[in-house]
N, C-alpha and C positions, 0 to 999 in steps of 0.2 A: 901627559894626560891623554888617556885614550878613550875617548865618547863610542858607544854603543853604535853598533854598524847602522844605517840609514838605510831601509830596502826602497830603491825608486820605485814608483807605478808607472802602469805602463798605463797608454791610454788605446780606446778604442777605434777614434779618430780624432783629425786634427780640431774640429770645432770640440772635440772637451778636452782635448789640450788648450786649446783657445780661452774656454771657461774658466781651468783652473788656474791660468794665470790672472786672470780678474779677481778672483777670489783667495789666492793664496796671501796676497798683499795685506787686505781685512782682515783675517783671521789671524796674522803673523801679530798686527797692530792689539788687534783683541787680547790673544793670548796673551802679549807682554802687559797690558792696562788689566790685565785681572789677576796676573801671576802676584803680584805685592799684597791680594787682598786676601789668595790664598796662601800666601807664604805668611802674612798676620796672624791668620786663624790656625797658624800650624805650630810644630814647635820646630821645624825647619828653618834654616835660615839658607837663604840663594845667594849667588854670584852667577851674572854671566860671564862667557870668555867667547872670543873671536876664533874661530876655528876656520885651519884652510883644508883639512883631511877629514876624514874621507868627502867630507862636503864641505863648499864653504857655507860658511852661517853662525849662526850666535847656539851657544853652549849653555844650560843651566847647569851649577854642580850645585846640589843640594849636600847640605850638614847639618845633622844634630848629635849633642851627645849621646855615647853609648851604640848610635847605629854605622854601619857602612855608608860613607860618600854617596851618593847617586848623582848619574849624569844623564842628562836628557838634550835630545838636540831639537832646536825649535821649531825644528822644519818637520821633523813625525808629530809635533802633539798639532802643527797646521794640517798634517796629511790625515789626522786622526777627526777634524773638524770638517773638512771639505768634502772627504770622501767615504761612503757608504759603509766601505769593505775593507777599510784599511783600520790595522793593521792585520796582515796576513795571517793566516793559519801557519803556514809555509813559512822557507826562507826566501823563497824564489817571490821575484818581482810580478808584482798582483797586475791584473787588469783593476783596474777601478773605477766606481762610478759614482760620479761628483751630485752632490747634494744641491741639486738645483733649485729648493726651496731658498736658497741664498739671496736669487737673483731674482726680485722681482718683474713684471711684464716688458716692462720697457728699459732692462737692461740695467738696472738702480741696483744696488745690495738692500739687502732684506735684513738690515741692523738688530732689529729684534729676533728674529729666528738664529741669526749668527749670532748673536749673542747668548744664546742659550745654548746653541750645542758649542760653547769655548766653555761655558761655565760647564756643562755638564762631563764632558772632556777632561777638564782640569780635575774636577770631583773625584772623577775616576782614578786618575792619574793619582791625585794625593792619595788618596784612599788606598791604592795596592803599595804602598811606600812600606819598606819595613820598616815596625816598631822598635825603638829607640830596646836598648839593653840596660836598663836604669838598674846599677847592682846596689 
């Protein structure tokens, strides 16, 4: 099994590197508590797997009849939630800049706002999925 390459970001300084480790945590949580409810409303069925290459982390392989496998690694649909810019135009390793409306004043997650850009993430995400081949 070979999952779709991971491009890291790069950051601009170490306080938003600082940030997106506060934030990558939430939205990793997020994305798996809402992935079951798009995988319901789809005709997809998921499996995670454990992966140690090219990143270590958790694997979705999506299935359904008639279409091609898809694999997705949980850690881009997180980088796809936290950060502005991501995914790249490019192949090359993005600067990126973290979605600070996450984090409310005094340093709390902003649950409702994060919540919405996992939900609207995943939309997208399903949404570009190729249609099944039903012959």
């Amino acid at each position: 099994m070979t999952p779709p390459p991971l491009i890291q970001p790069k950051f601009r300084t170490t306080a938003d590197w600082q940030l997106a480790q506060v934030l990558i945590q939430p939205a990793l949580i997020r994305i798996i508590d809402n992935l079951q409810t798009f995988l319901q409303a789809s005709d997809w069925t998921g499996e995670f797997a454990m992966i140690e290459t090219p990143e270590p982390g958790h694997l979705l392989i999506l299935r359904q009849d008639g279409a091609p496998e898809q694999q997705v690694l949980l850690w881009d649909l997180c980088f796809r939630v936290c950060f502005t810019d991501y995914p790249p135009a490019t192949a090359e390793p993005p600067w990126v800049t973290l979605e600070t409306e996450f984090l409310e004043a005094d340093g709390e997650i902003a649950w409702a706002a994060l919540d919405e850009k996992v939900n609207q993430v995943l939309h997208q995400f399903f949404a570009q999925l190729p249609p099944a081949n039903h012959e």
